[in-house]
ZAKEFI-320119 format. One record per residue (C-alpha): residue number from 1; residue in one letter; x, y, z. Coordinates in steps of 0.1 Angstrom, whole numbers, plus 5000, padded with zeros to 4 digits. Each point is the difference from the previous one (the first is absolute). Layout:
ZAKEFI-320119
NUM,a,X,Y,Z
...
end
This chain:
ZAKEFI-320119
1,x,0200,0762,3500
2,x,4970,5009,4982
3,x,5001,4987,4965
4,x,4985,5029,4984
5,x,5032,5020,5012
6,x,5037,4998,4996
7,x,5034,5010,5024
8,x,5024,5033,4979
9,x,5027,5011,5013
10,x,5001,5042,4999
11,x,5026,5006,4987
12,x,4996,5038,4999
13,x,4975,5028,5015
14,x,4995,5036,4980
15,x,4967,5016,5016
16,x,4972,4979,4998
17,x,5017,4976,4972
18,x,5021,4969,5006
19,x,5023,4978,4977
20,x,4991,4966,5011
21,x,5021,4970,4984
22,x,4978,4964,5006
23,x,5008,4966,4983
24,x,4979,4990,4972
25,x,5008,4961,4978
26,x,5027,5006,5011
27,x,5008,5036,4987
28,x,5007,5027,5022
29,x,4978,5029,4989
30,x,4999,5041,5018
31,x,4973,5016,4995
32,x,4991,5039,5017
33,x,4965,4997,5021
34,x,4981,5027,5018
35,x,5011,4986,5043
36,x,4967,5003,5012
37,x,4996,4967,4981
38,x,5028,4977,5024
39,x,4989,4991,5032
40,x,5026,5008,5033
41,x,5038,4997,4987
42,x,5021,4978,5017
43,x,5033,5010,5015
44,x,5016,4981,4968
45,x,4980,5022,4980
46,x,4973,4976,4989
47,x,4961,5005,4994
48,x,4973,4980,4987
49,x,4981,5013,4973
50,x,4966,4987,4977
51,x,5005,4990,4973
52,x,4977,5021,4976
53,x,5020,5030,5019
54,x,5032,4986,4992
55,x,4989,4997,4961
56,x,4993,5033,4996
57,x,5035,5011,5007
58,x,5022,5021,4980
59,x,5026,4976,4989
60,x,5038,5014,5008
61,x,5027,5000,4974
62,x,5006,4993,4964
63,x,4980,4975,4989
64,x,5024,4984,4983
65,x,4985,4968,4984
66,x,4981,5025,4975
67,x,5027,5023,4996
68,x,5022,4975,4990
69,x,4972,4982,4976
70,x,5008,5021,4975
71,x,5036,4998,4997
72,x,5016,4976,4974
73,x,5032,4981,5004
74,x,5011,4967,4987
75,x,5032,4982,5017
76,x,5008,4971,4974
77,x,5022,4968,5002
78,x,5019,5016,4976
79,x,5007,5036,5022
80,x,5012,4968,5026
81,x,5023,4988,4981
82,x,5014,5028,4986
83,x,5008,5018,5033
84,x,5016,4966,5011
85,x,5020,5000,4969
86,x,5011,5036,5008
87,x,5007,4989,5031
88,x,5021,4970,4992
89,x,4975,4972,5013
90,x,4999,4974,4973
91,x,4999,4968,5017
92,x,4986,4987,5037
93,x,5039,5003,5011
94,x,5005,5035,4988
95,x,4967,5010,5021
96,x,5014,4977,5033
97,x,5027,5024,4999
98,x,4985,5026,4996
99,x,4966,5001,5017
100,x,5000,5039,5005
101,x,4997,5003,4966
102,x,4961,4992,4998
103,x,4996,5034,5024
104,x,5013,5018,4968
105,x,4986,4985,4974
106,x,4963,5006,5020
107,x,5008,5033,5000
108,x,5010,4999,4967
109,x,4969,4988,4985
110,x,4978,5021,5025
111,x,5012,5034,4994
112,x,4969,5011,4974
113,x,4976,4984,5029
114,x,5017,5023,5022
115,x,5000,5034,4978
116,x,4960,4990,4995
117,x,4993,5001,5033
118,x,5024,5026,5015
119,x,4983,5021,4966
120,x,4963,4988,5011
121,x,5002,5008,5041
122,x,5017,5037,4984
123,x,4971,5004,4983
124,x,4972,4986,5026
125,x,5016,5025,5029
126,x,4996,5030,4978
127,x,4962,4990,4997
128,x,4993,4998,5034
129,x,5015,5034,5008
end
């Protein structure tokens, strides 16, 4: 393969514009892409594509990473321990006997990180329409 290009797989076709999704450190990223850019699709629904094409795609989603930059949230020792306390997990025995326990107490101590970002995708989607 040339190195100056890479394989995407389409993953959808609207007109002239594709969602490709390709492999990048490791990341999977989707960009949109005018499809005169990918060479002849493969019957898995693979293409090659330059590189420099590839860049200048419209990236696909929320982008999340700077969305969620700006949020706040703390989860402290002490949160821990008080949800375990609530729960009745004092000691290594009481938490061998009750493993489950760590599920709620997670949950427990997540629930503003959850109302941040349920609160910050509410707000991004009625940006975008």
């Amino acid at each position: 393969m040339d190195p100056e290009k890479v394989i995407v797989q389409v993953l959808r076709r609207k007109k002239n514009a594709v969602l490709v999704e390709y492999v990048r450190n490791g990341e999977p990223i989707r960009v949109s892409i005018s499809a005169t850019k990918l060479t002849a699709l493969t019957q898995d629904n693979k293409a090659e594509i330059l590189i420099r094409d590839l860049s200048m795609g419209i990236p696909y989603g929320i982008p999340w990473s700077s969305r969620l930059s700006k949020l706040h949230f703390e989860i402290t020792g002490e949160a821990i321990e008080q949800e375990f306390h609530k729960s009745g997990i004092w000691t290594l025995d009481d938490f061998r006997k009750n493993p489950q326990a760590l599920t709620g107490v997670i949950m427990s101590v997540s629930r503003e990180v959850v109302t941040q970002i349920v609160q910050t995708v509410k707000e991004y989607s009625t940006k975008e329409v």
